[in-house]
VOBA-1610 file (N, C-alpha, C; in pm, whole numbers, padded with zeros to 5 digits, always signed):
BEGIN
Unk+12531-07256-03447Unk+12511-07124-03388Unk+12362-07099-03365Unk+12275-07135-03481Unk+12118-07094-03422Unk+12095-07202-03324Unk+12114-07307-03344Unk+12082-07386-03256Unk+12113-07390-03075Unk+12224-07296-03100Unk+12284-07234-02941Unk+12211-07111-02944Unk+12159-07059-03019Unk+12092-06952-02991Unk+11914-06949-02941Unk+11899-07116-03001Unk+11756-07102-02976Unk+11760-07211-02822Unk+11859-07265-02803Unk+11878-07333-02690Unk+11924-07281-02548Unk+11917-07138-02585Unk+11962-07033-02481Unk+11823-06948-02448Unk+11728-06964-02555Unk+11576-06914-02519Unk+11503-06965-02462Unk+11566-07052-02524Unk+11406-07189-02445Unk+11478-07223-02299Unk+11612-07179-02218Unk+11641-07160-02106Unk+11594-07070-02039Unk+11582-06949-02101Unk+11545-06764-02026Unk+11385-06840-02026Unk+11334-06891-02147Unk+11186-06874-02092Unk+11163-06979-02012Unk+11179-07075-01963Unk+11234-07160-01854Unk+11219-07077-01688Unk+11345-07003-01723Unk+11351-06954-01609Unk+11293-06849-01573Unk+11199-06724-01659Unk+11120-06698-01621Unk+10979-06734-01615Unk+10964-06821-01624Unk+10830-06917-01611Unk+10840-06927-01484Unk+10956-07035-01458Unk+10974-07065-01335Unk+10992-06949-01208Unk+11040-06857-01262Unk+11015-06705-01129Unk+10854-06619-01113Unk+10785-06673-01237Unk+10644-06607-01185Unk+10557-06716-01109Unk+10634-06822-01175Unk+10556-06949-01102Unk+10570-06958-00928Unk+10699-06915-00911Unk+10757-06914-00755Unk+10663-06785-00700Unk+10681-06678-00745Unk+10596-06590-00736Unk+10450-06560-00686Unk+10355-06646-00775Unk+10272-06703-00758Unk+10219-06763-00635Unk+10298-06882-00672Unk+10329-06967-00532Unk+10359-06899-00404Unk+10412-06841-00391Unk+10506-06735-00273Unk+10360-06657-00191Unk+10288-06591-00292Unk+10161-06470-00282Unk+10046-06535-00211Unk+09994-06655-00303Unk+09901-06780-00243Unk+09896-06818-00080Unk+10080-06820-00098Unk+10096-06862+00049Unk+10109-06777+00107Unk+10159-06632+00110Unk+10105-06509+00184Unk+10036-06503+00257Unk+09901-06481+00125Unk+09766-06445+00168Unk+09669-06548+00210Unk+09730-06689+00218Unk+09665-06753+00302Unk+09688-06772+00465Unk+09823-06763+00451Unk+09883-06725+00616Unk+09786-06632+00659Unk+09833-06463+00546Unk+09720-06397+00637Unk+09578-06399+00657Unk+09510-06467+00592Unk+09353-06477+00601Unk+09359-06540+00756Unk+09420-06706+00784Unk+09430-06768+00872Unk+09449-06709+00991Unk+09557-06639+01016Unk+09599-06504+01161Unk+09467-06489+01181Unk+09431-06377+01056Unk+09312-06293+01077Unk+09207-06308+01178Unk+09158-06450+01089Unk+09032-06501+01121Unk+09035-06565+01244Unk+09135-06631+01288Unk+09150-06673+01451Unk+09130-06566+01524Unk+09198-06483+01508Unk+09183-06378+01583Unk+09054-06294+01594Unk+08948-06317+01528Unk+08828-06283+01524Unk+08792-06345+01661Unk+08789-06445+01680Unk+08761-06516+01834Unk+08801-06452+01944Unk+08884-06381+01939Unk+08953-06283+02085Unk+08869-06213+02129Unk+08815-06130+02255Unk+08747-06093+02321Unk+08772-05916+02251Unk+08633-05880+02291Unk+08626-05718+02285Unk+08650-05691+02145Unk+08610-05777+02020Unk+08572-05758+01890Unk+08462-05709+01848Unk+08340-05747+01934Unk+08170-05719+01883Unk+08174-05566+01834Unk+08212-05473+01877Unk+08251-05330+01839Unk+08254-05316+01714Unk+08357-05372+01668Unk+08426-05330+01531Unk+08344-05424+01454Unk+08386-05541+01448Unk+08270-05594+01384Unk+08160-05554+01346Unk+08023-05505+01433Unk+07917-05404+01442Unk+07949-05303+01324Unk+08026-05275+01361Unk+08054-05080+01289Unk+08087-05146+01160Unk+08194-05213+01110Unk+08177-05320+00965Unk+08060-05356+00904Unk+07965-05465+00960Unk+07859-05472+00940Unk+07772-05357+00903Unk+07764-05273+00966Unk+07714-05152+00903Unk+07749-05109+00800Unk+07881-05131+00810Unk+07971-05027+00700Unk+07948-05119+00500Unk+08013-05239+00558Unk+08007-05306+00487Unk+07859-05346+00386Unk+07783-05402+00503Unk+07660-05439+00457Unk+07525-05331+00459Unk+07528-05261+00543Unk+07420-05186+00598Unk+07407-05049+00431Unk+07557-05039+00450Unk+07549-04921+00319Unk+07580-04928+00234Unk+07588-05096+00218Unk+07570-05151+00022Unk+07450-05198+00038Unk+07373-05157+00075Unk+07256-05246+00052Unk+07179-05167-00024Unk+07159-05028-00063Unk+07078-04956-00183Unk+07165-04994-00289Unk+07269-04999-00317Unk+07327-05034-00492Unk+07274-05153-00478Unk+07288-05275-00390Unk+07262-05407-00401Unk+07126-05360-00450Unk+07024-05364-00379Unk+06904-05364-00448Unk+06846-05300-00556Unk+06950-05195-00579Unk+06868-05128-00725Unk+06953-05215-00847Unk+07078-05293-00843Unk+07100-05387-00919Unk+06991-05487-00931Unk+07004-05555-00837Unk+06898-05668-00806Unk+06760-05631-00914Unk+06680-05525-00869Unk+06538-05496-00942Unk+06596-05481-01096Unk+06708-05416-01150Unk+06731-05429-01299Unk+06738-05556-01365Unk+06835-05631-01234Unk+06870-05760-01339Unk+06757-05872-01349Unk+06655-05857-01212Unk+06565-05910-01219Unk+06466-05906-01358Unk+06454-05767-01368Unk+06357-05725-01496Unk+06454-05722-01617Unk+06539-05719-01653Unk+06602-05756-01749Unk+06582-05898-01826Unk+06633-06000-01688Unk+06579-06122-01668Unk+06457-06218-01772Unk+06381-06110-01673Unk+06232-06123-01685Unk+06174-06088-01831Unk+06245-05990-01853Unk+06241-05937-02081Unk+06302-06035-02111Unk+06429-06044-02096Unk+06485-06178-02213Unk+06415-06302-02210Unk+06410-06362-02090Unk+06355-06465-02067Unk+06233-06542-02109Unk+06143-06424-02120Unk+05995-06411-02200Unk+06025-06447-02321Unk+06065-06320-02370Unk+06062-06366-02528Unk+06149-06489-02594Unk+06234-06548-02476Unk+06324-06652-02535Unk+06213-06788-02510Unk+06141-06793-02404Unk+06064-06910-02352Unk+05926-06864-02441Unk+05886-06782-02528Unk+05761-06743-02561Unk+05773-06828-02690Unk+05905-06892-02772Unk+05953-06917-02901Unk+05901-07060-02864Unk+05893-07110-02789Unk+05880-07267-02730Unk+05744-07246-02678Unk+05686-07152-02638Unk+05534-07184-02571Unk+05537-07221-02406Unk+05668-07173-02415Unk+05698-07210-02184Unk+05715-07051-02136Unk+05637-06975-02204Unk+05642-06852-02110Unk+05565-06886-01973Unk+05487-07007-01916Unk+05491-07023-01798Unk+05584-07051-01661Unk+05703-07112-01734Unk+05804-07123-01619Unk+05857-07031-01611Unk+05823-06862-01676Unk+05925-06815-01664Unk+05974-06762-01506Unk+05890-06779-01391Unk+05925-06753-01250Unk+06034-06830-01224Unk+06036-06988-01245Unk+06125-07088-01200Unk+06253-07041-01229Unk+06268-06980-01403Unk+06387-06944-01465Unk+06489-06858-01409Unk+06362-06731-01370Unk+06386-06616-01305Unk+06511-06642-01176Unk+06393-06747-01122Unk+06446-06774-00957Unk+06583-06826-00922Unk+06572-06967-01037Unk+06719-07018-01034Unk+06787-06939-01092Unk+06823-06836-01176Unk+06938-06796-01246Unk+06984-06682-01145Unk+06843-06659-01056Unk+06929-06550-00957Unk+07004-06616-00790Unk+06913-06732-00816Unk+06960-06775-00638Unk+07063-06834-00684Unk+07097-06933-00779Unk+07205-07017-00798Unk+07329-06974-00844Unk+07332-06832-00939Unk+07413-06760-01013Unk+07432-06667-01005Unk+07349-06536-01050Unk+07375-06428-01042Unk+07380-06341-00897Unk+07293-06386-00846Unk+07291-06339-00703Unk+07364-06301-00566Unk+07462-06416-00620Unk+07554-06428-00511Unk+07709-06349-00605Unk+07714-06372-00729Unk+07864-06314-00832Unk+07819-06162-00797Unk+07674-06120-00876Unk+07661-05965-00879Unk+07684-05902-00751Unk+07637-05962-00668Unk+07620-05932-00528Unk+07792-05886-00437Unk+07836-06013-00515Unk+07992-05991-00450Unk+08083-05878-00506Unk+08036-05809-00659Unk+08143-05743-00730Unk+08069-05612-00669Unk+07947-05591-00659Unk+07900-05449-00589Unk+07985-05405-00499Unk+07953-05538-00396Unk+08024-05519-00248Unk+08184-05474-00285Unk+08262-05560-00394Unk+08365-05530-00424Unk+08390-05377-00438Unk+08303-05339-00514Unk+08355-05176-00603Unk+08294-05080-00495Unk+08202-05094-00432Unk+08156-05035-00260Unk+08269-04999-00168Unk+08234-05142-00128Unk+08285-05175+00008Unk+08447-05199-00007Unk+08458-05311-00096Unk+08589-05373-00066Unk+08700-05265-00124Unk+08713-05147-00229Unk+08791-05045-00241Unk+08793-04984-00141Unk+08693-04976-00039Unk+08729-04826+00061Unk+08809-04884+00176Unk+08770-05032+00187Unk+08850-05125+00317Unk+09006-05115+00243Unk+09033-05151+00111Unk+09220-05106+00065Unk+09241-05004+00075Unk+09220-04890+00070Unk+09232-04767+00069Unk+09267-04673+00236Unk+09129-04768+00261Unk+09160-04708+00467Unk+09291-04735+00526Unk+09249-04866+00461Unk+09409-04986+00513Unk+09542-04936+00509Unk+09566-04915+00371Unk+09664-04818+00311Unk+09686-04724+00331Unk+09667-04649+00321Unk+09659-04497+00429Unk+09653-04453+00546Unk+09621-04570+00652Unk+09734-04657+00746Unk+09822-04667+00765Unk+09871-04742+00638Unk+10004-04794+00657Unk+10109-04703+00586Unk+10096-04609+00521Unk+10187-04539+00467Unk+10194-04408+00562Unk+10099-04382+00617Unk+10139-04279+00726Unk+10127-04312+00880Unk+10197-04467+00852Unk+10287-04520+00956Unk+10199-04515+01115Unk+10059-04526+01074Unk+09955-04520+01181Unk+09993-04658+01224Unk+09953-04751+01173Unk+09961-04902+01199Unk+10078-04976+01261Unk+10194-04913+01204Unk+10343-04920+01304Unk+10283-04847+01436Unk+10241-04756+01433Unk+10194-04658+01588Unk+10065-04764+01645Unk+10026-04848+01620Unk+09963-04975+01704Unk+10071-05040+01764Unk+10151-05077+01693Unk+10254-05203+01730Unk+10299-05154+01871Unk+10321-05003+01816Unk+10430-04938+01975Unk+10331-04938+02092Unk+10191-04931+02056Unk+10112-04886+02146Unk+10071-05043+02222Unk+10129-05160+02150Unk+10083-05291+02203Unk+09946-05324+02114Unk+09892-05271+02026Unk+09778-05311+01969Unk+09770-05390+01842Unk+09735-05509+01825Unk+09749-05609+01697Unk+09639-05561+01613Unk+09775-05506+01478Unk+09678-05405+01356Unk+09593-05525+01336Unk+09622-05647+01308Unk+09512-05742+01249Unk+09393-05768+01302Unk+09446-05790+01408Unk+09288-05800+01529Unk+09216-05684+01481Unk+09278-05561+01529Unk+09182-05435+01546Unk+09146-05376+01428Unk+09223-05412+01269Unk+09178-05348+01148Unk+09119-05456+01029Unk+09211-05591+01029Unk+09126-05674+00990Unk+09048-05795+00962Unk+09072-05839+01095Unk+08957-05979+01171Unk+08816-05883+01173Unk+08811-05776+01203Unk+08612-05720+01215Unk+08619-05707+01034Unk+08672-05652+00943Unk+08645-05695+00829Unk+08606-05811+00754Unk+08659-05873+00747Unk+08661-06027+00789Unk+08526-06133+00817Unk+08541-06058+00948Unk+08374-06153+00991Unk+08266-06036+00937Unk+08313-05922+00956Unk+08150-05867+00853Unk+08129-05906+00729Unk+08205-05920+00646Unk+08171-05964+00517Unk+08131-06086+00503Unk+08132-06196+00604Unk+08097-06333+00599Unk+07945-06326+00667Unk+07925-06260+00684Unk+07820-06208+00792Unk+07756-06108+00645Unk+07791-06010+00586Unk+07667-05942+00536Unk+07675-05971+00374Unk+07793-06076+00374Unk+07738-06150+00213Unk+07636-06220+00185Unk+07630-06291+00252Unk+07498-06364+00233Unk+07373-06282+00266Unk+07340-06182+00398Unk+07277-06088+00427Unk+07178-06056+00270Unk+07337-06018+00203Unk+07307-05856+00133Unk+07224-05959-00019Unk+07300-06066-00069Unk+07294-06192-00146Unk+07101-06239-00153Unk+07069-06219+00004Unk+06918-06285-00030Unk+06848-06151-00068Unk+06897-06059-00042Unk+06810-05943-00048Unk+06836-05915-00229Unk+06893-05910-00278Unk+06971-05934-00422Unk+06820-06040-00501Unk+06854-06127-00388Unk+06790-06312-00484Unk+06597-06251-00476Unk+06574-06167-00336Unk+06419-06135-00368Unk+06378-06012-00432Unk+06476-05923-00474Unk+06443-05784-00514Unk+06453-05820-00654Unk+06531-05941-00701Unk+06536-06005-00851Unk+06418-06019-00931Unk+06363-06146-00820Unk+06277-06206-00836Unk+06081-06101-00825Unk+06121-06005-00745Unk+06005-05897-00785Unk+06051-05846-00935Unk+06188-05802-00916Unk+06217-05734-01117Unk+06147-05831-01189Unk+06151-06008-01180Unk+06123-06087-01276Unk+05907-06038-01313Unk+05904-06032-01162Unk+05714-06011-01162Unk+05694-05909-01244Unk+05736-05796-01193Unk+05718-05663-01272Unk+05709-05707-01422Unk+05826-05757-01494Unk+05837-05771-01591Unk+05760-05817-01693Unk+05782-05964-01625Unk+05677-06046-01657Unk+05507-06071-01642Unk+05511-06079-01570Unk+05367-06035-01479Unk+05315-05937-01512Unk+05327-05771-01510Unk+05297-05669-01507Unk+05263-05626-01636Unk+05406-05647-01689Unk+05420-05589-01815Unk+05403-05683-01921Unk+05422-05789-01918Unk+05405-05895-02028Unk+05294-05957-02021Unk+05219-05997-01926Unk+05122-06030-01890Unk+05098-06191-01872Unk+05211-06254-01826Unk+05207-06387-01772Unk+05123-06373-01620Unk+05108-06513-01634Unk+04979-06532-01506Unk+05060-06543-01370Unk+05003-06494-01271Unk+05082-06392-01143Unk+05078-06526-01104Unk+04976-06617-01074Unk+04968-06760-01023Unk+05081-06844-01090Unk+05073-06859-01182Unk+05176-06926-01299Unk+05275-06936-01186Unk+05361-06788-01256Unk+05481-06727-01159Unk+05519-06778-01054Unk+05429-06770-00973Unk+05483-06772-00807Unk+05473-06928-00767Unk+05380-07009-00838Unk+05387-07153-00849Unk+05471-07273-00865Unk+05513-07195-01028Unk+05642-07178-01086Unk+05782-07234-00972Unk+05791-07088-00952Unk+05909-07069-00837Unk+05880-07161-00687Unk+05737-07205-00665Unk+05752-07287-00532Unk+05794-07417-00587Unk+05785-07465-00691Unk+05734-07585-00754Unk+05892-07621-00763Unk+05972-07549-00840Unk+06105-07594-00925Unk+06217-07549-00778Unk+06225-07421-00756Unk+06345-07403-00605Unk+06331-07479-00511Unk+06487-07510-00489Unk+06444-07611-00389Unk+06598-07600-00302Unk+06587-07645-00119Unk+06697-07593-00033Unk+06787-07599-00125Unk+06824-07705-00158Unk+06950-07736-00257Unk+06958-07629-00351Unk+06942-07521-00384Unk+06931-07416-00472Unk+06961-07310-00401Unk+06914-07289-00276Unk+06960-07154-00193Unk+07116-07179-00080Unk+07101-07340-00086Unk+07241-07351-00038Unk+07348-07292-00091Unk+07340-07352-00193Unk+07458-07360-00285Unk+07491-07230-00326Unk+07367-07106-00351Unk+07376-06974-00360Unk+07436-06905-00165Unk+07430-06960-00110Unk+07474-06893+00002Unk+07594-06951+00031Unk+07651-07123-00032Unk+07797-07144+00025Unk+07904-07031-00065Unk+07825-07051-00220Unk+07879-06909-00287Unk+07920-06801-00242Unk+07837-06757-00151Unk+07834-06617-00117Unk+07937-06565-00022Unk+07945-06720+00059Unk+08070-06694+00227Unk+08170-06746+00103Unk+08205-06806+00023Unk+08329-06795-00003Unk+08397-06670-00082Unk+08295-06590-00142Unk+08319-06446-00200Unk+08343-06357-00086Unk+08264-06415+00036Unk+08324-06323+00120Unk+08427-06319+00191Unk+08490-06460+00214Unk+08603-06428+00269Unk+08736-06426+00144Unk+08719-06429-00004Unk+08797-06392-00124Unk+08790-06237-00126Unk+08749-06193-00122Unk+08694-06040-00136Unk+08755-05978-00041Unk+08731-06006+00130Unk+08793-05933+00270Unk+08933-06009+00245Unk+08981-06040+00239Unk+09132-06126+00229Unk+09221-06063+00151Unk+09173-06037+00027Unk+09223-06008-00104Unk+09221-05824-00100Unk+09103-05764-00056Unk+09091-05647+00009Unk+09230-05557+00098Unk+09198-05679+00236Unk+09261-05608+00327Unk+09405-05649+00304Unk+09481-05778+00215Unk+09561-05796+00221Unk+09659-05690+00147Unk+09618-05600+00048Unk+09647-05534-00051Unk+09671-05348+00026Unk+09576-05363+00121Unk+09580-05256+00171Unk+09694-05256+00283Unk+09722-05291+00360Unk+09814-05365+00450Unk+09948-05404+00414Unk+09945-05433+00300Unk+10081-05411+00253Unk+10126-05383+00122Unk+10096-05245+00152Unk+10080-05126+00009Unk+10225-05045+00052Unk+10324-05062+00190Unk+10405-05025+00196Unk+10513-05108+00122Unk+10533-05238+00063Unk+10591-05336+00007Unk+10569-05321-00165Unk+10478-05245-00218Unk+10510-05278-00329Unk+10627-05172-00385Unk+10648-05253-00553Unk+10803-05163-00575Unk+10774-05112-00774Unk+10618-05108-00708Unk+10615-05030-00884Unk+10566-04858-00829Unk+10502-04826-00708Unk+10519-04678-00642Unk+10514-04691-00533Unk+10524-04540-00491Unk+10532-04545-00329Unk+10407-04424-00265Unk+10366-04409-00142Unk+10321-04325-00098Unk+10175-04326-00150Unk+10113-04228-00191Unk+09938-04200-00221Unk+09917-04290-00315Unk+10021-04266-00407Unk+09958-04362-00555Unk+10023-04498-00524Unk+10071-04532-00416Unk+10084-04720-00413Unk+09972-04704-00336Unk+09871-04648-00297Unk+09710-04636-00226Unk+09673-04677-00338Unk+09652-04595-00421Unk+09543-04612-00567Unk+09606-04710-00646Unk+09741-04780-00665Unk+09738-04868-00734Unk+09694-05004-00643Unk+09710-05016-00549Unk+09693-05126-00399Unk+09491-05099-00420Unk+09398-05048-00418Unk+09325-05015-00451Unk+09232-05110-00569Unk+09287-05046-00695Unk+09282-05088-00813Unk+09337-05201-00838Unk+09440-05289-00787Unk+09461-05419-00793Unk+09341-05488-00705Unk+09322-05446-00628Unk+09258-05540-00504Unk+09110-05557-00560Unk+09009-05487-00648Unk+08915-05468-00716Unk+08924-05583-00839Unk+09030-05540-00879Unk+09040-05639-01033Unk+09067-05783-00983Unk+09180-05791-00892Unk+09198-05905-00855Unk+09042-05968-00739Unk+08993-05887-00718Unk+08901-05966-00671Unk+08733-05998-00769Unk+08728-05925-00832Unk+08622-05948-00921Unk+08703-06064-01054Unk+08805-06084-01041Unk+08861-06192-01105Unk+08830-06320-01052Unk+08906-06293-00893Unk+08862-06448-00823Unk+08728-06499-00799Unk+08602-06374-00784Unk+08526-06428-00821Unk+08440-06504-00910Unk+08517-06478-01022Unk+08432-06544-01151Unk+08503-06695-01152Unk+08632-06704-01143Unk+08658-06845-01105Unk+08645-06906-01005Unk+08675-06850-00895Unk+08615-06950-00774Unk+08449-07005-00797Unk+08385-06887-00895Unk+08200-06930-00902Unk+08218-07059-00984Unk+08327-07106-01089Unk+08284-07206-01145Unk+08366-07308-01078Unk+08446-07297-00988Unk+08499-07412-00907Unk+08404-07466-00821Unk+08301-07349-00797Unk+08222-07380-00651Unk+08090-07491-00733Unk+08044-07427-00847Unk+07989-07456-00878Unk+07969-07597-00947Unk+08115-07629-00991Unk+08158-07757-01057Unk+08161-07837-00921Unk+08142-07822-00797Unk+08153-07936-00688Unk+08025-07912-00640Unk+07927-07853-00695Unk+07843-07839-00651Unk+07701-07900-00723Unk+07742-07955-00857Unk+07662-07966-00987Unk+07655-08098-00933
//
């Protein structure tokens, strides 16, 4: 009898393994279909518009949080860093340190979760509120492809003002590191900037910018896909499948970023 009893568990958990696994599987392939549509369709004529107005939207008016992050983490940086390299007697590299931990690492992750909690909530939210008051069905009738017109210009702006927003991040850092260091600690300004010509190198800003386009098209994908079909989910309906479609699309994307950074990074080492 226990033995039919425990041979009847280890079936249920079996088979629900196997239904989140399908699940899984099922979503992946979703949202890669839809990224793919999307982005072809970026190529169609009479896009530059929307696009434009994205770009703005997207990049143009994250760019004060981007940079007042940037100058903290820079000078943050720039404190720890000191006193950790001062224990060894290399408070001279500390520019090099500065430079790589922001072009190679932080620069392009911090950069992407801003944009995330910015930008990429208000693109689920627009989306969604769309689609629940059945605006986006009122394209279809009108002949207009919601994807083209709501989110292929998403899409290419974020591939377009990640990296943008990313270098501006990697040099507003790298002044936090001066301030810090330099200013306030009193390492040699020459040192510093020597430092950083001496040790960065292309291979260092690449790899921070292939980072950056793949956060951006994880981020617009994962974004707009959530918003777009916020009429499909079956835990609410109406305003609050907005705010939960929303709030998934945030978590789930500041998730994929932290792993996709060490996938990118592990083919990149």
């Amino acid at each position: 009898m226990e033995s039919t009893i425990k041979h009847s568990y280890f079936w249920l958990f079996i088979n629900f393994l196997g239904k989140r696994t399908m699940k899984i599987i099922n979503n992946l392939g979703a949202v890669t279909v839809f990224f793919a549509v999307s982005f072809l369709k970026i190529f169609r004529p009479k896009q530059i518009r929307e696009i434009v107005q994205q770009v703005f939207y997207i990049g143009a008016k994250s760019a004060n949080i981007v940079i007042l992050v940037g100058l903290f983490t820079g000078m943050v940086l720039g404190l720890q860093l000191f006193y950790t390299l001062n224990k060894f007697g290399s408070e001279g590299v500390l520019g090099s340190v500065v430079a790589l931990t922001l072009i190679r690492e932080l620069g392009p992750v911090l950069t992407a979760i801003m944009i995330t909690a910015r930008a990429g909530s208000a693109m689920t939210a627009e989306i969604g509120n769309l689609r629940i008051s059945e605006q986006i069905d009122a394209l279809y009738t009108m002949r207009i492809d919601p994807q083209r017109y709501l989110i292929s210009p998403c899409i290419a702006a974020s591939i377009i003002s990640f990296p943008l927003l990313t270098a501006f991040f990697d040099l507003i850092g790298i002044l936090g590191g001066y301030l810090t260091g330099v200013v306030l600690l009193g390492v040699d300004k020459g040192a510093y900037f020597y430092r950083i010509h001496s040790y960065v190198e292309m291979v260092d800003i690449r790899g921070g910018f292939i980072k950056s386009l793949v956060f951006a098209v994880l981020v617009s994908t994962i974004c707009c896909y959530q918003g777009y079909f916020t009429h499909l989910r079956t835990d609410s309906y109406g305003a609050k499948s907005v705010s939960l479609s929303t709030t998934s699309a945030v978590v789930f994307s500041c998730v994929t970023i932290l792993i996709s950074d060490y996938v990118v990074t592990s083919f990149l080492m």
